[in-house]
VOGU-3710 file (C-alpha; in Angstrom, 3 decimals, decimal comma):
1> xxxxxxxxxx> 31,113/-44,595/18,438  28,257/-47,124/18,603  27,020/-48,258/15,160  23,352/-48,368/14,925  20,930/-49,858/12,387  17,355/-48,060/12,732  13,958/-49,112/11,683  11,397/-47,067/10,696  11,178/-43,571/9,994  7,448/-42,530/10,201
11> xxxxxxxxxx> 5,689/-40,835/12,455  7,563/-40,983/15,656  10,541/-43,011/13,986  12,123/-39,806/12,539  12,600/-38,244/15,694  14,675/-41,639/17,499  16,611/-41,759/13,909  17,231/-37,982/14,450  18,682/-38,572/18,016  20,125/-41,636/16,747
21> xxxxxxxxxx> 22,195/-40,117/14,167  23,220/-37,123/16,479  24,634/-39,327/19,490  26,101/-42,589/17,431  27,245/-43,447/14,094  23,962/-44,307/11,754  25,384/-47,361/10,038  21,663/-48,042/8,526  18,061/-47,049/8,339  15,480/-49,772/7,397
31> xxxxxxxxxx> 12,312/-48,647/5,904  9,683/-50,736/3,236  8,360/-47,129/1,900  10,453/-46,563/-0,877  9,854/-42,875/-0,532  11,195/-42,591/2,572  14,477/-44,430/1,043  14,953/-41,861/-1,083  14,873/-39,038/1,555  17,191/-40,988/4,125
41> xxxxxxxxxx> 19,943/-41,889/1,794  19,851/-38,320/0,778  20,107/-37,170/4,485  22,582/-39,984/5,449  24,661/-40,736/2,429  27,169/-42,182/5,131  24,584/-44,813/6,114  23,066/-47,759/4,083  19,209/-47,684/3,137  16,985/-50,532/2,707
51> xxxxxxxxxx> 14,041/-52,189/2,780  15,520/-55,579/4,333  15,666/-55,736/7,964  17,963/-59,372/7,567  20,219/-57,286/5,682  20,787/-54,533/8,226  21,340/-57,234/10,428  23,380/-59,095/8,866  26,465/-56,239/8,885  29,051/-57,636/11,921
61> xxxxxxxxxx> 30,085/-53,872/12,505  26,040/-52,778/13,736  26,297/-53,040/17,790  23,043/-52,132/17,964  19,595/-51,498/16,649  16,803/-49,273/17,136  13,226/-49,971/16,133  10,091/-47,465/16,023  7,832/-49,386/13,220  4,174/-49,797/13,867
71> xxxxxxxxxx> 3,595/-51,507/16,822  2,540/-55,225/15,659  6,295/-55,761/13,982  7,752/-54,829/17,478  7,868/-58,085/18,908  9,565/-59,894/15,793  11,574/-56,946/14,664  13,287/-57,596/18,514  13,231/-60,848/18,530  15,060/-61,417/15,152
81> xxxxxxxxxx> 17,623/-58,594/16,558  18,382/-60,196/20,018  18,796/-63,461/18,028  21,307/-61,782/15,412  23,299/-60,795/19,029  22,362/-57,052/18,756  21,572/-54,701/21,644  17,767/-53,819/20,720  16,229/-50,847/21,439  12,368/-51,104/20,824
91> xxxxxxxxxx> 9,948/-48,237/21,165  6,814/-49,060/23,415  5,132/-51,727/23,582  7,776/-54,152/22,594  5,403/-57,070/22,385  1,844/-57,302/22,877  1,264/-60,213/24,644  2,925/-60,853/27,675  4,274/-64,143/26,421  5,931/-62,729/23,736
101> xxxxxxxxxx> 7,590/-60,183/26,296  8,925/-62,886/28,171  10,320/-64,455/25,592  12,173/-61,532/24,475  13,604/-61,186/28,126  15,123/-64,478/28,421  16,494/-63,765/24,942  18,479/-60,609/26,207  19,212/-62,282/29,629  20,591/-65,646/27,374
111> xxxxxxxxxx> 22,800/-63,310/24,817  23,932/-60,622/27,772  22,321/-58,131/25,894  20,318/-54,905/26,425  16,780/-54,906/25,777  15,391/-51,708/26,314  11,551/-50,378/25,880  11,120/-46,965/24,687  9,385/-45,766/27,717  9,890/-42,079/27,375
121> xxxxxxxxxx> 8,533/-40,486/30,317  10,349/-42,246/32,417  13,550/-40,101/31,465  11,224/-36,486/31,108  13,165/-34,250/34,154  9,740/-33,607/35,306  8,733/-36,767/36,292  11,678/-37,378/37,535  11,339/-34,218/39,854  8,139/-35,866/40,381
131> xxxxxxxxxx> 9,304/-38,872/42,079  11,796/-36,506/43,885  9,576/-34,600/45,544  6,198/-36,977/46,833  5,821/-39,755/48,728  3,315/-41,816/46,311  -0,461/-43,143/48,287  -2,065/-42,773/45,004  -1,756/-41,612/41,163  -4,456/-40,769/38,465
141> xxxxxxxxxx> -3,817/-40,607/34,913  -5,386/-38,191/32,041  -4,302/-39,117/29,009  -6,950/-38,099/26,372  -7,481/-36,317/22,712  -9,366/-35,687/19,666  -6,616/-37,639/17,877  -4,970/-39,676/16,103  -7,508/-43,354/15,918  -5,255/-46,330/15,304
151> xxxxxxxxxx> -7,177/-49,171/14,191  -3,885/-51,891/14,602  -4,283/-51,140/18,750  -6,912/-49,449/21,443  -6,506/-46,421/23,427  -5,188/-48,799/26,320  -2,273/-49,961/24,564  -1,555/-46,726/22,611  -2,006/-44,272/25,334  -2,529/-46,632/28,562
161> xxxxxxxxxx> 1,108/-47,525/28,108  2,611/-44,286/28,519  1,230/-43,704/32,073  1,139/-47,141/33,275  5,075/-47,301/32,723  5,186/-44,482/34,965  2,743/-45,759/37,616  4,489/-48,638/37,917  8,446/-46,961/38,149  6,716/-44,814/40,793
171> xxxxxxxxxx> 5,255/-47,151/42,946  7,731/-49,699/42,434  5,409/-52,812/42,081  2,896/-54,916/40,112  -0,882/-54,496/41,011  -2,634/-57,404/43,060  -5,634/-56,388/41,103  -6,811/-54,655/37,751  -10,146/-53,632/36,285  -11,344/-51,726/32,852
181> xxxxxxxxxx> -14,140/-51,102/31,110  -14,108/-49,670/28,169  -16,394/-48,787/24,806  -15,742/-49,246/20,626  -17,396/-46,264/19,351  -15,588/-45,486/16,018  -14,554/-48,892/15,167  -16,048/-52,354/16,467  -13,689/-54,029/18,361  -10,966/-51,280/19,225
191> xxxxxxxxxx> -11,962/-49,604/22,465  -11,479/-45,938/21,521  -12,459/-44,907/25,429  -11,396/-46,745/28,023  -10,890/-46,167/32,082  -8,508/-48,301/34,001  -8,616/-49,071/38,345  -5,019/-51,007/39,840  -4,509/-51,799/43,557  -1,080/-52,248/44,219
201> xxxxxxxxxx> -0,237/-55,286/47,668  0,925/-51,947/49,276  -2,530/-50,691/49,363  -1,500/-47,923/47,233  -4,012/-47,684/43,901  -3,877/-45,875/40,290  -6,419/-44,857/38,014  -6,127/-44,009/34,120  -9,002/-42,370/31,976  -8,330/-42,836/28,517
211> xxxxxxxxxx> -9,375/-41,571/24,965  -9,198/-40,593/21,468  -12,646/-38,884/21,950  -12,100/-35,584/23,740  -12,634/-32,063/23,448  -9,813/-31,785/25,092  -5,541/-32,696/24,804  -4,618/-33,543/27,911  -1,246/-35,153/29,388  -1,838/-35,193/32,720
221> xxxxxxxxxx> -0,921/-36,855/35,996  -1,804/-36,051/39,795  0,336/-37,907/42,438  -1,004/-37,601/45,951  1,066/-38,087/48,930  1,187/-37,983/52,637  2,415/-34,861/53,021  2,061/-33,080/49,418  0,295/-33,425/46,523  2,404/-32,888/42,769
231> xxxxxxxxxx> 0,469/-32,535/39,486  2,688/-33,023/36,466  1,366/-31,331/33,307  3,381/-32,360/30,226  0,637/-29,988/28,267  1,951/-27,088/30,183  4,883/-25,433/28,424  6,514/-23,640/31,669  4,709/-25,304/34,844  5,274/-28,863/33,967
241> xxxxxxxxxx> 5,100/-29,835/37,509  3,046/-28,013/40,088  3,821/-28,670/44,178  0,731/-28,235/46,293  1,747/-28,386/50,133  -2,020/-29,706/51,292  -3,493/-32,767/53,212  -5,735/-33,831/55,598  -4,983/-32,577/58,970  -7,086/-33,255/61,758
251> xxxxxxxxxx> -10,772/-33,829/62,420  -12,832/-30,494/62,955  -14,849/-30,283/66,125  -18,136/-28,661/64,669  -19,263/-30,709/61,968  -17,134/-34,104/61,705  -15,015/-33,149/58,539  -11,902/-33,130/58,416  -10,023/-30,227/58,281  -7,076/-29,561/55,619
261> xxxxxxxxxx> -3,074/-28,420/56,043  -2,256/-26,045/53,061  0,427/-24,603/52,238  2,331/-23,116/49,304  1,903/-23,674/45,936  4,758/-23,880/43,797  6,499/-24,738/40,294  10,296/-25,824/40,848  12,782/-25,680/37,970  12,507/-28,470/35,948
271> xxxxxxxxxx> 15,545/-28,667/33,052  14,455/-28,793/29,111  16,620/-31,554/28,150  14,636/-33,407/25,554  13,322/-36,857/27,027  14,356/-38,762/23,832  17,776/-38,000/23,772  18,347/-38,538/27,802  16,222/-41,856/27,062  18,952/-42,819/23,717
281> xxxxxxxxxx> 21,807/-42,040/25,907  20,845/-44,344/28,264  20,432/-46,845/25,864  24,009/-46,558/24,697  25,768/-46,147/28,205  24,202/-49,808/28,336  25,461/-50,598/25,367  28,573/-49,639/26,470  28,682/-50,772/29,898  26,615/-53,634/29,685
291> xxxxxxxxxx> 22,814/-54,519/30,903  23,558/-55,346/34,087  21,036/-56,683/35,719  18,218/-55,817/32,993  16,175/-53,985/34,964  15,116/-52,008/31,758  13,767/-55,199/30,167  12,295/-56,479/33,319  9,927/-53,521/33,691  8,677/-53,701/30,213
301> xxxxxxxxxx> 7,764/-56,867/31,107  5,978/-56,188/34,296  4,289/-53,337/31,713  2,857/-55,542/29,128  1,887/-57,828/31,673  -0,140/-55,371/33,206  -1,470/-54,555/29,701  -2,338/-58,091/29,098  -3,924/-58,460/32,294  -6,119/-55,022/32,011
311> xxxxxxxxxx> -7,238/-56,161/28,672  -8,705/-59,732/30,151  -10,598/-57,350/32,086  -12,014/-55,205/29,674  -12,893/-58,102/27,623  -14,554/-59,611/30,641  -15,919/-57,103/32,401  -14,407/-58,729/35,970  -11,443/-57,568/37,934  -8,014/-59,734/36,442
//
């Protein structure tokens, strides 16, 4: 099996450890709380625990390494891995400039090895169905919650990031143009409400509304398509996706409006395999097979890019 060295076990870092330790062989977990030291080498007495990243690192029998620390580290945690020739996993975003993200491309692409974001919802089986079943013309985004405020990032690059990595996998391209305007009402300087417009050179065009200040949690996305219309509702905990057969249809004669084609309304099966572990599996296959042509890494990059380029905007207040 694949020996792994992971980093970080808060928050979402002891579920990829978890999945981690269930599908490879946990050679190490890295963690600076000493607390958290304890309670590792306790649960993996097979595996080394430490604070030192270098000396995780440093072990010639570690393939790979995944990392889910807080998101500033990301890009040198990577970095530091790539150059110690180890396959790097790297929860989302891996960098957060788009320079850094390049760099960290070129790394993988130099040492032939896999680089691969931690975009989850790209492996959830119901946006998957999703993709399946619609022919995309446009996508809005609802991604919103009286949650958790992060005061190291805004709500675009905690929550933007999620369903922009999914806008782009659907539609297969980079917008032409971005806009967003957002607002810094908790703390001064981290937008805590923000609403995002793309146009993709197909014509096709996305739209995200996102916040930490909502009455209500909501994971939502509504694809609409030539022929059908899909919501996926990842808040929903037997309908995840919902098929509406509806459209325009042809003009009516009495009043100018168009008149609409509906049809049925339906949930298909969607499977409850859990998104992390079909997303660590895939990791590993690469690791196994090899990155190919790192089409993983290249769409993180094409995601932080778009990240970089909808925060000029929001800084600005002009399209970028």
């Amino acid at each position: 099996m694949t020996r792994v060295a992971h980093a970080g076990v808060g928050g979402w870092g002891k579920n990829v450890v978890r999945v981690v330790g269930e599908l490879s062989e946990l050679a190490w977990v890295v963690d600076t709380d000493e607390g958290r030291q304890a309670e590792y080498a306790a649960r993996y007495p097979q595996a080394g625990v430490t604070g030192s990243f270098a000396e995780a690192l440093a072990d010639d029998t570690v393939t790979a390494v995944t990392i889910a620390t807080p998101v500033p580290t990301h890009y040198a945690l990577a970095k530091e891995a790539l150059e110690a020739g180890k396959h790097v996993f790297v929860e989302k975003p891996p960098a957060m400039r788009g320079e850094e993200m390049e760099e960290l491309v070129a790394l993988a692409r130099a040492g032939d090895r896999v680089l691969m974001p931690g975009h989850l919802l790209l492996y959830h089986p119901g946006l998957r169905k999703v993709k399946e079943l619609v022919d995309v013309a446009c996508v809005y985004g609802n991604r919103q919650n009286l949650g958790v405020i992060r005061s190291n990032e805004n709500a675009l690059w905690s929550l933007g990031v999620h369903d922009l990595s999914v806008i782009l996998w659907l539609l297969g391209e980079e917008p032409s143009e971005v806009v967003a305007y957002g607002q810094d009402f908790v703390q001064p300087g981290i937008e805590d409400v923000v609403f995002c417009f793309l146009r993709f050179p197909s014509g096709k065009v996305a739209h995200m509304h996102l916040s930490w200040l909502d009455p209500h949690k909501m994971r939502k996305m509504t694809v609409v398509g030539r022929e059908k219309m899909v919501v996926f509702d990842d808040m929903e905990l037997e309908r995840k996706v919902t098929v509406y057969e509806k459209g325009p249809w042809e003009p009516a004669q009495t009043y100018g409006e168009w008149r609409t084609r509906t049809g049925d309304i339906f949930s298909p099966k969607i499977a409850n395999d859990e998104p992390l572990r079909l997303e660590l599996q895939h990791f590993l296959r690469l690791v196994a097979e090899g990155p190919g042509d790192h089409l993983e890494a290249t769409a993180g990059l094409a995601v932080v890019r778009t990240l970089d380029r909808l925060t000029m905007s929001l800084r600005t207040g002009a399209p970028a």
